[in-house]
C-alpha positions in Angstrom: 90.0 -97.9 145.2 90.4 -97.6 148.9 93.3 -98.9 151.2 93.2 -99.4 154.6 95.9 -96.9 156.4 96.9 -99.3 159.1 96.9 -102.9 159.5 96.5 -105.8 162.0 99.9 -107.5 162.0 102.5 -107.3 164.7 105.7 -105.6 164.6 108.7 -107.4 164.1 110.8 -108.3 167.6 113.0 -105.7 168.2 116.7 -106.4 167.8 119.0 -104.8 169.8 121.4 -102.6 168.3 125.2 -104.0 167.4 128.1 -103.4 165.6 129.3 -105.6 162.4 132.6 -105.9 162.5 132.9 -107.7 158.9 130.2 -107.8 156.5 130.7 -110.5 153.5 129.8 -109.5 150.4 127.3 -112.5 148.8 127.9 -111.2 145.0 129.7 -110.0 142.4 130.0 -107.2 139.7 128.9 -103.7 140.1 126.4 -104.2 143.6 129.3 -106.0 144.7 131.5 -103.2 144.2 128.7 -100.4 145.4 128.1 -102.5 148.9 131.9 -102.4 149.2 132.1 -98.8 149.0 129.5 -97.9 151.7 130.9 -100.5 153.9 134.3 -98.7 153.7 132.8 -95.7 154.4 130.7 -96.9 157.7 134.0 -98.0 158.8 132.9 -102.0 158.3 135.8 -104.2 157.0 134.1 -105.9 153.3 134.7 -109.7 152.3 134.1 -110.3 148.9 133.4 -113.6 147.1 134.6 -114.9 143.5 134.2 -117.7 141.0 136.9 -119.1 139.5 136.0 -116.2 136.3 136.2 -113.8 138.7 139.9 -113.9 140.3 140.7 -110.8 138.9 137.4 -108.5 139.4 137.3 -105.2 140.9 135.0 -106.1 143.8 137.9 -108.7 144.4 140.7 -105.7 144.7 138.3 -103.3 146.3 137.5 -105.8 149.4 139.7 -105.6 152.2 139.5 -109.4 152.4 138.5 -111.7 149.2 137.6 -116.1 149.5 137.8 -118.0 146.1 134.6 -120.0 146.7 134.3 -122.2 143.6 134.1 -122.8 139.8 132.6 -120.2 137.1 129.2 -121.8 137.1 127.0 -119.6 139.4 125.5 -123.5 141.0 129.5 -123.9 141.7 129.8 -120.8 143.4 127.7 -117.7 143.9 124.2 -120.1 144.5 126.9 -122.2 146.7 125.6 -121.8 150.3 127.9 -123.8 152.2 130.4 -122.2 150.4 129.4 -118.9 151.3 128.9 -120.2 155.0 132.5 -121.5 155.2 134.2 -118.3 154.0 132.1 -116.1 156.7 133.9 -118.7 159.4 137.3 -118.2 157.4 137.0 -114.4 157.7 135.3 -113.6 160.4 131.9 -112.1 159.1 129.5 -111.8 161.0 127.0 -110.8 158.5 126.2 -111.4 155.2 124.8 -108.5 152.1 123.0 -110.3 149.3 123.2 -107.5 146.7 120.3 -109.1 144.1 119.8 -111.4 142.0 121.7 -115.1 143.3 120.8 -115.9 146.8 119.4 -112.5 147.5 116.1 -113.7 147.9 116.5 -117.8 148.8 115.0 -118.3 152.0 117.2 -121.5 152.7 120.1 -119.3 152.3 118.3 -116.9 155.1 117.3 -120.2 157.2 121.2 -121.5 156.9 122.9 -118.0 158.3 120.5 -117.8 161.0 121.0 -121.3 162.1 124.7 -120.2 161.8 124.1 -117.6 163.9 125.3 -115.0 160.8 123.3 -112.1 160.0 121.7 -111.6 157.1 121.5 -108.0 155.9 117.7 -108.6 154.7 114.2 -109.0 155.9 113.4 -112.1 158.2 112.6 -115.8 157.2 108.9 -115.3 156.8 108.9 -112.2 154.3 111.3 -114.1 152.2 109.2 -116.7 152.3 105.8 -115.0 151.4 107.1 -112.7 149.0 109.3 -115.3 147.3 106.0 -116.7 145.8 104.3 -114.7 143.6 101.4 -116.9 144.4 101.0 -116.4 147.2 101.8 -112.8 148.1 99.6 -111.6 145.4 96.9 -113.8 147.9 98.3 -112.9 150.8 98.4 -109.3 150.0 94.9 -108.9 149.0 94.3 -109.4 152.6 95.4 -106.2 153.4 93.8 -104.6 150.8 96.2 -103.9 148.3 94.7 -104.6 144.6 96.1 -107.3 142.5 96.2 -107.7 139.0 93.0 -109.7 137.8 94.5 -113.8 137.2 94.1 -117.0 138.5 97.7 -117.7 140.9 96.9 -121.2 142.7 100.3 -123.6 143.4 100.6 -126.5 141.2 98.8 -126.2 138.3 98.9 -128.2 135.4 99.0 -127.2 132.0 95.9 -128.2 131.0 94.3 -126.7 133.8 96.3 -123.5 133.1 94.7 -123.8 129.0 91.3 -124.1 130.7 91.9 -121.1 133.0 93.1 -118.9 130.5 90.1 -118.0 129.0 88.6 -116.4 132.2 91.5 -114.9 132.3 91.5 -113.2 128.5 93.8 -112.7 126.2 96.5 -111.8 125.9 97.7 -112.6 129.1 101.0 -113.0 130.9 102.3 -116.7 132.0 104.6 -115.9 134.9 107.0 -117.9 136.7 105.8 -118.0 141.1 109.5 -118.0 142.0 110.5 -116.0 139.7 111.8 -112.3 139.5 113.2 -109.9 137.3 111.4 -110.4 134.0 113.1 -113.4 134.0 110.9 -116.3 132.6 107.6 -114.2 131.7 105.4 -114.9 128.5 103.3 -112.5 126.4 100.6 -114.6 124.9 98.3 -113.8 122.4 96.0 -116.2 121.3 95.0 -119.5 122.8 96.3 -122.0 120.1 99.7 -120.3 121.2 99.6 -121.5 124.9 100.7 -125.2 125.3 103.8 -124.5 122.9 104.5 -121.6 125.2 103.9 -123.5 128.8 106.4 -125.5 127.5 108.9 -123.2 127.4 107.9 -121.0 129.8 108.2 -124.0 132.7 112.0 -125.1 131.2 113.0 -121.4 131.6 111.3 -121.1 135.0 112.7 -124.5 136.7 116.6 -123.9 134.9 116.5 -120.2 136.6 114.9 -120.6 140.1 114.4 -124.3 140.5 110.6 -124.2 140.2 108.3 -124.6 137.1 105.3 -123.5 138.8 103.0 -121.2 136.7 100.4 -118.3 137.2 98.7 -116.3 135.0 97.6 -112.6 134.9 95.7 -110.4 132.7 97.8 -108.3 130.6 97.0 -104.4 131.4 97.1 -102.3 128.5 99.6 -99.7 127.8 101.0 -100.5 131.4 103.5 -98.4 133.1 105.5 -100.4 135.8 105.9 -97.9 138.4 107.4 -99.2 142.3 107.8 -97.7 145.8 111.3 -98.1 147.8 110.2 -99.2 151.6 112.3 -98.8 154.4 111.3 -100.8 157.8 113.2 -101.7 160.8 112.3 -104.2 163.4 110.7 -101.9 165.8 108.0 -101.2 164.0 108.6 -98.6 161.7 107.5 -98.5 158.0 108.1 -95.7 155.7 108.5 -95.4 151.6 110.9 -93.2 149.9 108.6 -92.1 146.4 107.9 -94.1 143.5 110.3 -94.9 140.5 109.1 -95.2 136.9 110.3 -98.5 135.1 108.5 -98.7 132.5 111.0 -98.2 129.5 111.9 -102.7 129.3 113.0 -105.3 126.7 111.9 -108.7 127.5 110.8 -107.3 131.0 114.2 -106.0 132.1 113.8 -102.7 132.9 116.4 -100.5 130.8 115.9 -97.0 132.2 114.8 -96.0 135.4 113.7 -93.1 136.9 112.7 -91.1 139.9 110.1 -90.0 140.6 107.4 -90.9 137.7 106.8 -89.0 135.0 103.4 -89.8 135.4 102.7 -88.7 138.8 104.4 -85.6 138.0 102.0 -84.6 135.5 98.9 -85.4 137.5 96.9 -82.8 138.8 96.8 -85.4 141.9 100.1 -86.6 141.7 100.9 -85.9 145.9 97.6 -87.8 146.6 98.5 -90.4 143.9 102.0 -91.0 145.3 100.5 -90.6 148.9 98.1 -93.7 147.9 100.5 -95.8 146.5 103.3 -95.0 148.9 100.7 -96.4 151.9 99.9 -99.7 149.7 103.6 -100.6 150.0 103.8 -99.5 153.3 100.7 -102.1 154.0 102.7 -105.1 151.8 105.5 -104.5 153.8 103.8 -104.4 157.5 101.8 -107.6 156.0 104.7 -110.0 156.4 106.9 -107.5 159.0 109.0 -106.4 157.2 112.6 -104.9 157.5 115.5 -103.5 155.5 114.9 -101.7 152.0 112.6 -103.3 149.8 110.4 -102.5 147.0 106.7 -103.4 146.2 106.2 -103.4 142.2 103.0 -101.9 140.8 100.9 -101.9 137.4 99.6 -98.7 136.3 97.5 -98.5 133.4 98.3 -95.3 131.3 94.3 -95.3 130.6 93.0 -95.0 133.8 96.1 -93.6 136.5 94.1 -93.5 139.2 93.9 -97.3 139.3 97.1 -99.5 140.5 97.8 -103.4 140.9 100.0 -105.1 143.1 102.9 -107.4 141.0 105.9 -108.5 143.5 108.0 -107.3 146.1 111.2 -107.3 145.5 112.8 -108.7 149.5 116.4 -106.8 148.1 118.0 -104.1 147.0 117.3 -103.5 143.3 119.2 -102.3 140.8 117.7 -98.8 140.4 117.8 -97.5 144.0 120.4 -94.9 143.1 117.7 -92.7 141.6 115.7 -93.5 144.9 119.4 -92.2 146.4 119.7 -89.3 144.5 116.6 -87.5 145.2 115.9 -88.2 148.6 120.1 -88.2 149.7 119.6 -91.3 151.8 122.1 -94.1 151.7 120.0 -97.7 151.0 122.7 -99.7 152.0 124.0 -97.8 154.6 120.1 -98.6 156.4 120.3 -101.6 155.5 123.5 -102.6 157.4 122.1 -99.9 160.3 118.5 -101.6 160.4 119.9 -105.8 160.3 122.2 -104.4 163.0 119.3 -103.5 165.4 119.5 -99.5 164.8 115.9 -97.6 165.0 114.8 -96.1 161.5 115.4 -92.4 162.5 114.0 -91.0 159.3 110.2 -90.2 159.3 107.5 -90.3 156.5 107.1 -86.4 157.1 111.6 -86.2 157.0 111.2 -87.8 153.2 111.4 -85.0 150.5 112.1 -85.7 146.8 114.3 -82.9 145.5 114.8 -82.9 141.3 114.9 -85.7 139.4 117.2 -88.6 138.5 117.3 -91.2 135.8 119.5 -94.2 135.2 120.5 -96.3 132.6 121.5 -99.4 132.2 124.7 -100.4 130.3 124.5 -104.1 128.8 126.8 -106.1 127.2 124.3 -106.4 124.3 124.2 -105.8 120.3 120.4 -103.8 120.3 120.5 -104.2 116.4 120.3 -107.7 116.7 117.4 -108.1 118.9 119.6 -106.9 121.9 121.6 -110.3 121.4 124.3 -110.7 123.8 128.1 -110.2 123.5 131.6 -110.9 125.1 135.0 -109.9 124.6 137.7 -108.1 126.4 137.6 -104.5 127.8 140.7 -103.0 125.6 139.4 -99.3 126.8 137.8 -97.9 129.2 136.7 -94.1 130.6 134.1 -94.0 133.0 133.0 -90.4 134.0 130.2 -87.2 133.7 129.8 -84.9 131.8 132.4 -81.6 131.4 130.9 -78.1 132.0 130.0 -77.5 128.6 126.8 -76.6 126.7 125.9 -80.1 125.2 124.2 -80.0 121.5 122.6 -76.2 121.8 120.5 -77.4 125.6 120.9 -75.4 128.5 124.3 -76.5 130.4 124.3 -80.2 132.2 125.0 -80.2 135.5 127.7 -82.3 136.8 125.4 -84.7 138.8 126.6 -88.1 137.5 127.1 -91.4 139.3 128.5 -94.5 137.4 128.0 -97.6 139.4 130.6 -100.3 137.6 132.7 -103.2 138.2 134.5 -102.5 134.9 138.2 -102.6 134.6 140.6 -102.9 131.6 141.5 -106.1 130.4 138.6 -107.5 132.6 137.2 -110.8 130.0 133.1 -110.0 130.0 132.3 -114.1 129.2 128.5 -115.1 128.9 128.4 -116.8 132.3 126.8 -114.4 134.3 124.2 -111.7 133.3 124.7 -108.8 131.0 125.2 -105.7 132.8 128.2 -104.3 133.1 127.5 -101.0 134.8 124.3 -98.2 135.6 125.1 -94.4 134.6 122.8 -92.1 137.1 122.5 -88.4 136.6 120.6 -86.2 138.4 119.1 -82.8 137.4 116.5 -79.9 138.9 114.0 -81.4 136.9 113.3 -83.9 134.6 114.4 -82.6 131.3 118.1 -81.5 132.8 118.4 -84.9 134.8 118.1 -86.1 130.6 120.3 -83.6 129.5 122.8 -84.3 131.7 122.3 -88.6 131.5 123.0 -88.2 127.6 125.9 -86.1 127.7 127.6 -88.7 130.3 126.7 -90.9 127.9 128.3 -89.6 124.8 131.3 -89.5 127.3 131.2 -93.0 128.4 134.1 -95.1 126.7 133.8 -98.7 127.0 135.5 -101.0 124.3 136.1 -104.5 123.7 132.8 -105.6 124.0 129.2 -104.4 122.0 127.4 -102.3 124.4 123.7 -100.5 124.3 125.2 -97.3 124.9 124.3 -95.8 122.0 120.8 -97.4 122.0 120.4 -95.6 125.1 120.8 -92.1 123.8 118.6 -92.7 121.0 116.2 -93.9 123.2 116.3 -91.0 126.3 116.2 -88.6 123.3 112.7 -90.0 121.8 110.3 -87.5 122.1 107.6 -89.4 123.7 110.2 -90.4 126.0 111.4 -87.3 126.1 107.4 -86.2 126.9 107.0 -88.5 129.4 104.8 -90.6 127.2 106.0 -93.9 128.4 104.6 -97.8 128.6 106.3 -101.0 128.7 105.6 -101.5 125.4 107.2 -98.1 123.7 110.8 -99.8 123.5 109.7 -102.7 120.6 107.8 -100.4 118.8 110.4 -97.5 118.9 113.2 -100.1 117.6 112.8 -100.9 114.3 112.7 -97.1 113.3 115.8 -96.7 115.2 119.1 -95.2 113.1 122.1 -96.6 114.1 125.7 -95.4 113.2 128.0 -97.7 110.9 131.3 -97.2 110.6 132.2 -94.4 107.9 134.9 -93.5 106.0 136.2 -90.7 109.1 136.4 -93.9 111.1 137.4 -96.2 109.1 140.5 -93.8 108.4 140.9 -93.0 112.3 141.1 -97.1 112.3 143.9 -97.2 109.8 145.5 -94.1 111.6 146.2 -95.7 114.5 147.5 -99.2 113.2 149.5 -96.8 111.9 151.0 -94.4 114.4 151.3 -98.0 115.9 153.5 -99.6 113.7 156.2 -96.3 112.8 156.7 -95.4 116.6 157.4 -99.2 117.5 161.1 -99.0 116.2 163.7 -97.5 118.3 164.1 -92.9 117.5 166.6 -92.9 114.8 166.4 -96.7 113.4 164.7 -96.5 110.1 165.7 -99.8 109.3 164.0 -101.4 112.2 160.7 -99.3 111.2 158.0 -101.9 108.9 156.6 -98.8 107.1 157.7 -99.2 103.6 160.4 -96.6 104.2 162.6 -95.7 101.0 165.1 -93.4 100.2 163.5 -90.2 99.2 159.6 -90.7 101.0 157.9 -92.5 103.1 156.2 -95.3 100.8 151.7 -96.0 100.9 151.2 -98.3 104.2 147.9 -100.4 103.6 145.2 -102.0 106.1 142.6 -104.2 105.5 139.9 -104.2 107.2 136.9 -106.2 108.2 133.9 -104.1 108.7 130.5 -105.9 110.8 128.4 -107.1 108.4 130.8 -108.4 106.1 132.2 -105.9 103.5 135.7 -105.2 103.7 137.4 -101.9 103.1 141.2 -101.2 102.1 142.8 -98.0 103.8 146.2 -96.5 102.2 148.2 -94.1 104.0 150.6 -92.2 102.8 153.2 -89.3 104.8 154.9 -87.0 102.5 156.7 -83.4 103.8 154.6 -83.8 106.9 151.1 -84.2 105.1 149.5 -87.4 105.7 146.3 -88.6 103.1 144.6 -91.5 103.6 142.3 -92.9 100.7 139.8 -95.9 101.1 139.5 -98.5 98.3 141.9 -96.5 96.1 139.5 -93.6 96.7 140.2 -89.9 96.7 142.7 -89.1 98.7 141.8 -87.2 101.9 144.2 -85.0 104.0 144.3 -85.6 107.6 146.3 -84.5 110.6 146.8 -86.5 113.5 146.2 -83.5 116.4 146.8 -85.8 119.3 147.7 -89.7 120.3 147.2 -90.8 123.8 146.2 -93.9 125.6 142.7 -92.3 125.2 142.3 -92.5 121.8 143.2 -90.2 118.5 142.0 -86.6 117.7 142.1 -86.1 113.8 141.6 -82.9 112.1 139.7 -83.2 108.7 138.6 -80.4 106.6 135.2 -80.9 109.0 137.3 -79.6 112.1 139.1 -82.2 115.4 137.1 -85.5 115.9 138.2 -87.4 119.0 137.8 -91.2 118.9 138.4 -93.6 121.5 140.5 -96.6 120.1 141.3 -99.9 121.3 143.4 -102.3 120.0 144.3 -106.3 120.7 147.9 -107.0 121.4 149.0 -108.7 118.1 148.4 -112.6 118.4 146.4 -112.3 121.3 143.6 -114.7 119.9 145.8 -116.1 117.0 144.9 -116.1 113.5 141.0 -117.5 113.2 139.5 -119.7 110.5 138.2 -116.0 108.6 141.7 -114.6 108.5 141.4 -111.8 111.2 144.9 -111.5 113.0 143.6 -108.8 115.6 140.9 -106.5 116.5 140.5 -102.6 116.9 138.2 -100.9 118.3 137.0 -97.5 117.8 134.3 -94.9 119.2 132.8 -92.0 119.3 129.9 -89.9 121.4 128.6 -93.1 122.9 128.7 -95.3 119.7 131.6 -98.3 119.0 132.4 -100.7 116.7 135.4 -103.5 116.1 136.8 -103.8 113.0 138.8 -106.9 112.0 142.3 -106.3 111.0 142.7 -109.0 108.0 145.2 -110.6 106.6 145.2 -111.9 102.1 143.5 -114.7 103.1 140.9 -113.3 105.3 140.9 -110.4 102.4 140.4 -113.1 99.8 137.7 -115.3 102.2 135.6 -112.3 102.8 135.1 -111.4 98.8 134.5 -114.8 97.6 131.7 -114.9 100.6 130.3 -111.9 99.2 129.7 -114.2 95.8 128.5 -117.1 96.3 125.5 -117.0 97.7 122.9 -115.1 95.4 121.6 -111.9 97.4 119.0 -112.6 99.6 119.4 -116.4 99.2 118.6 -118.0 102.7 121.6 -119.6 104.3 121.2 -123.1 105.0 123.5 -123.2 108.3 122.0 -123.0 110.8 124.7 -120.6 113.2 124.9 -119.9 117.3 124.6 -115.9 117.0 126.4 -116.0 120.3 128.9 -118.3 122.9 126.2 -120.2 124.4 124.9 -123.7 125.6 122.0 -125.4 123.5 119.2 -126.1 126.0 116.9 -127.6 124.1 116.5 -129.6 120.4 112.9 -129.8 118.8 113.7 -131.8 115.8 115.4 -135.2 114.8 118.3 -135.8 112.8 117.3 -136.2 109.2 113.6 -135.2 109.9 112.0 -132.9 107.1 111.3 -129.5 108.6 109.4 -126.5 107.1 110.7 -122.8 106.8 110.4 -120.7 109.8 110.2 -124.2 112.1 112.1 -124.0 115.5 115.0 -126.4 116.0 117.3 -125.7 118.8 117.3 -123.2 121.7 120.5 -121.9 122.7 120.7 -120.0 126.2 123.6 -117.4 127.4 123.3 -114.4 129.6 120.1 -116.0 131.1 119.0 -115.5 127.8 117.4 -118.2 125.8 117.3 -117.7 121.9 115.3 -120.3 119.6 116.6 -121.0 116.0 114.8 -121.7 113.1 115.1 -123.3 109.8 115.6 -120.2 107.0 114.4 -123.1 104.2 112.6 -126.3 104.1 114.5 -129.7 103.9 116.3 -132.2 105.5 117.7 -131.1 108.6 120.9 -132.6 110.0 122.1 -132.0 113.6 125.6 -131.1 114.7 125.0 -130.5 118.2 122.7 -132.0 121.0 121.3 -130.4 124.6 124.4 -129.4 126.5 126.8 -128.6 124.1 128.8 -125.8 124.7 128.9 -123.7 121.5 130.8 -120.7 120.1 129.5 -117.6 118.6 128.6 -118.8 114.5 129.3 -122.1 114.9 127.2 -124.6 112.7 124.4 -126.2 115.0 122.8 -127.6 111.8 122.2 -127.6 108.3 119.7 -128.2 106.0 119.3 -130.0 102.8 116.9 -128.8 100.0 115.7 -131.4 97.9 117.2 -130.7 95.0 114.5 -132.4 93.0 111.8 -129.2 94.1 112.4 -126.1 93.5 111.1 -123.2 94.4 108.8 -122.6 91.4 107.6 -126.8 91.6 106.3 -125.5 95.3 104.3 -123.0 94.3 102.9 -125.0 91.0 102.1 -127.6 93.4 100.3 -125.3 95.9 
């Protein structure tokens, strides 16, 4: 493969160099809050934006000036260009940071701050515009001679003429949203009966996320590894990149953990040439359109054959992972960014750039990974956000202290399914690539977030893999690694810790002194058993007795053997238990008692408990929700399908593929439900009759009833398979 080293186009008009003296903040959550911070340190006063949701964010309270701009909806608010305008006049801003994702990359957003005469902290119009369009950059591109993936990308093609194509094309093969980014939108598909069924989809996805159901297709490259070079350009003509990052550990083509530089470069006899090579194909995308600002062109690199490597995207924005792009180079992203929309020559050479260690980042989602990575909401009841202590972690050599949390997490902040899943990125860097691991999983283990499922534990099972741990990675390696995957349950250590702290709760809420105030079963003579009962995911239910007698306190589950326990410490942290094992420290949160109300299953509250990156809530239940839970347990013979049908998640149905009271087969899809810019498809767990309870735009909470279905009772299961 050879790439030309310098190219035809232009450089950018140079800008002459200003001062900001307010920069507004065009986003929210943890970018929001990172922006923020390097603006404060350059001096720059921050605006921040919120929805309605997000009154009481931390980007809101870190900002030295915040503008309510709208409802929760990000088309009310966030996507909201006049409203974003109108608050830059209101404060004073003269420019405007994107942050990604929302109107990061909308070139009518660009068009309407220049024609305000507002910066924008980005490249200009016409990169926007070209790279926007995965269409056409992948054309326009292979002008300059950067490779591209083998496809057919050509604006407004039909579906049939996208089934015709596809066989040139192979299988399988990639459907891909043009103005799409992020994952978001893209189709895996396998066989060519599969691909009208899947246009389908794949264009309702692509015009709800970006506003544009045009299609392309691409060859899909075999054990890929998803490898990309951060680009810095100003507008005087300078282009450099700052290494590669490896992206290839993803889930639905979200990347999960990042890292710089690639493991596969690194173990290449070649690897400075390889990087070199790459590194000057970016450079070449970028100069292509003139571009300026920080921006990073995506490549595919087959596994196979490393010596080959196909343009995908550029990303016109910041992304997600440049920390680890910070971290070994000890340049400031943002900071350029700001310096280089502001007119400021890039002082930093190609020759200046120097990659020292290694970093690696991961990605903290508001997610259940057990359940297919299903999204999930709640309220942040505890929170501890920090690296690792100087300690030898689990028999490897000592971690190193190099840990960076980026987060917009806060206590009591509600995580709701309006806006995407990640709550915050945990970066650690170490002299090579093994310690920067090291060092991730122990700030990890220490990483406290409750109130609300999280992946954290997924991701130390997965950073501790040992062809991850190899560098053996592809795109692929995360669903094939997950169903082998051993996840923690709550045990009978936490299940007491649980019980220990309703507990402690309930005999120091009376005044010192006041036993009769005290609702412990107090008597004359010893303290009496105090009971809990409590709901445990899954469904089982589990009774905890404690008793305190001359100091020693036993706890027994399910009228078990007693076990003796001592409570070593109490703090707003948690609960350190000593059992005959030796001190356990959990974190533990708990809901303020009638904070939701009693539900429908008989839950009163919530607590939450964790330990060494894992969590769980348990359901604190009352007789009835006791008595509710056990008679579930019986009535439906084990492993009988369930003929609800059941939102596994707060949502809104999108879609609905069947009729009411139309006969559908086992397995058959029948609504679509989207949250988290996720979209989930139900199917029917028997055949029958189905009967609707909810339509396209319904708003729906997590296990309600979408729909039910009616067996006929006159044919059973053993008349189907006589009849077959």
């Amino acid at each position: 493969m050879t790439l030309p080293t310098t190219t035809t186009a232009p450089p950018a008009p140079a800008v002459a160099a200003r001062t900001f003296s307010a920069v507004l903040v065009a986003n929210r959550g943890e970018i929001a809050c990172r922006v923020i911070q390097t603006l404060k340190e350059m001096g720059i006063r921050s605006v921040a934006v919120y929805s309605d949701a997000d009154k009481d964010a931390k980007h809101v309270a870190l900002a030295d000036t915040a503008v309510a701009i709208g409802g929760t909806a990000p088309a009310e608010s966030y996507l909201k260009i006049d409203a974003i305008i109108d608050a830059c006049r209101r404060t004073g801003a003269d420019a405007v940071h994107p942050g990604y994702g929302f109107l990061s990359e909308n070139v009518e957003f660009a068009k309407a701050l220049d024609a305000a005469g507002i910066t924008f902290i980005g490249p200009g119009i016409n990169a926007i515009d070209v790279m926007g369009d995965k269409i056409r950059s992948k054309n326009h591109v292979m002008t300059y001679g950067v490779p591209c993936v083998p496809g057919i990308a050509q604006p407004g093609l039909t579906d049939q003429e996208l089934i015709d194509a596809a066989a040139a094309v192979g299988f399988p093969l990639l459907i891909k949203p043009s103005a799409g980014g992020g994952g978001k939108g893209m189709h895996v598909v396998e066989r060519a009966e599969d691909m009208a069924s899947t246009l389908v989809t794949a264009r309702r996805v692509a015009a709800s996320a970006f506003g544009d159901d045009t299609l392309f297709l691409e060859r899909l490259i075999s054990t890929p590894r998803h490898i990309e070079v951060q680009v810095l350009a100003d507008n005087h003509g300078n282009v450099i990149h700052l290494g590669e990052r490896e992206c290839s550990l993803q889930r639905r083509h979200q990347k999960v953990i990042e890292e710089a530089p690639s493991a596969l470069f690194e173990s290449l006899p070649d690897g400075v040439e390889q990087r070199a090579r790459i590194g000057e194909a970016a450079c070449n995308a970028a100069r292509s359109v003139n571009y300026s600002g920080a921006g990073t062109v995506e490549f595919l690199v087959s596994d196979e054959h490393p010596d080959e490597f196909f343009f995908m995207e550029m990303n016109t924005r910041l992304q997600v992972e440049h920390p680890v792009t910070e971290m070994v180079t000890g340049i400031d992203l943002v900071e350029w960014q700001v310096r280089i929309a502001a007119g400021e020559v890039l002082t930093v050479a190609q020759s200046d750039v120097v990659l020292h260690g290694h970093a690696v980042e991961a990605r903290v989602y508001a997610e259940v990974p057990e359940r297919n990575f299903m999204p999930s909401m709640g309220r942040v009841v505890a929170l501890a956000e920090h690296g690792p202590a100087d300690a030898t972690i689990s028999g490897r050599q000592q971690a190193q202290a190099n840990v960076r949390i980026d987060s917009a997490m806060r206590n009591n902040l509600e995580i709701t399914g309006d806006y995407d899943p990640m709550l915050a990125k945990v970066i650690a860097w170490g002299g090579d690539r093994t310690a920067a691991l090291d060092t991730l999983d122990a700030a990890l283990g220490r990483y406290t977030l409750l109130g609300v499922d999280t992946n954290v534990e997924y991701l130390r099972l997965l950073i501790n893999d040992s062809e991850v741990r190899a560098g053996q990675l592809d795109t692929g390696l995360i669903e094939r690694k997950l169903p082998s995957m051993s996840f923690r349950h709550a045990g009978s250590e936490e299940l007491i810790a649980a019980a220990l702290t309703l507990w402690l709760e309930r005999t120091g809420s009376a005044p010192a002194g006041d036993a009769w105030a005290t609702p412990d079963s107090w008597r004359v003579g010893a303290r009496g058993a105090w009971t809990a009962t409590l709901g445990i995911p899954g469904g089982s239910v589990a009774t905890v007795s404690v008793t305190e007698e001359d100091g020693t306190v036993t706890a027994s589950i399910d009228g078990g053997q007693p076990v003796n326990v001592r409570v070593a410490d109490r703090s707003v942290d948690g609960i350190v238990l000593e059992f005959d094992g030796g001190p356990v420290t959990y974190a533990v949160g708990v809901d303020p008692p009638g904070q939701n109300g009693v539900s429908e299953l008989g839950s009163v509250r919530d607590i939450h408990i964790g330990n060494d990156g894992w969590s769980c809530r348990l359901e604190v239940l009352n007789r009835a929700g006791r008595l509710r839970r056990m008679l579930a347990g019986i009535q439906r013979d084990e492993g009988a399908a369930d003929p609800e049908v059941r939102s596994p998640m707060p949502g809104t149905v999108v879609s609905v593929s069947v009729s009411d009271g139309e006969t559908v087969e086992e397995g058959q899809v029948l609504l679509a439900v989207e949250a988290m810019k996720m979209e989930h498809h139900l199917v029917a767990s028997v055949a029958g009759t189905v009967h609707l309870t909810s339509k396209p735009g319904d708003l729906v909470k997590a296990d309600q009833v979408l729909a039910t279905i009616h067996v006929d009772a006159g044919t059973t299961s053993t008349d189907k398979e006589i009849q077959s």
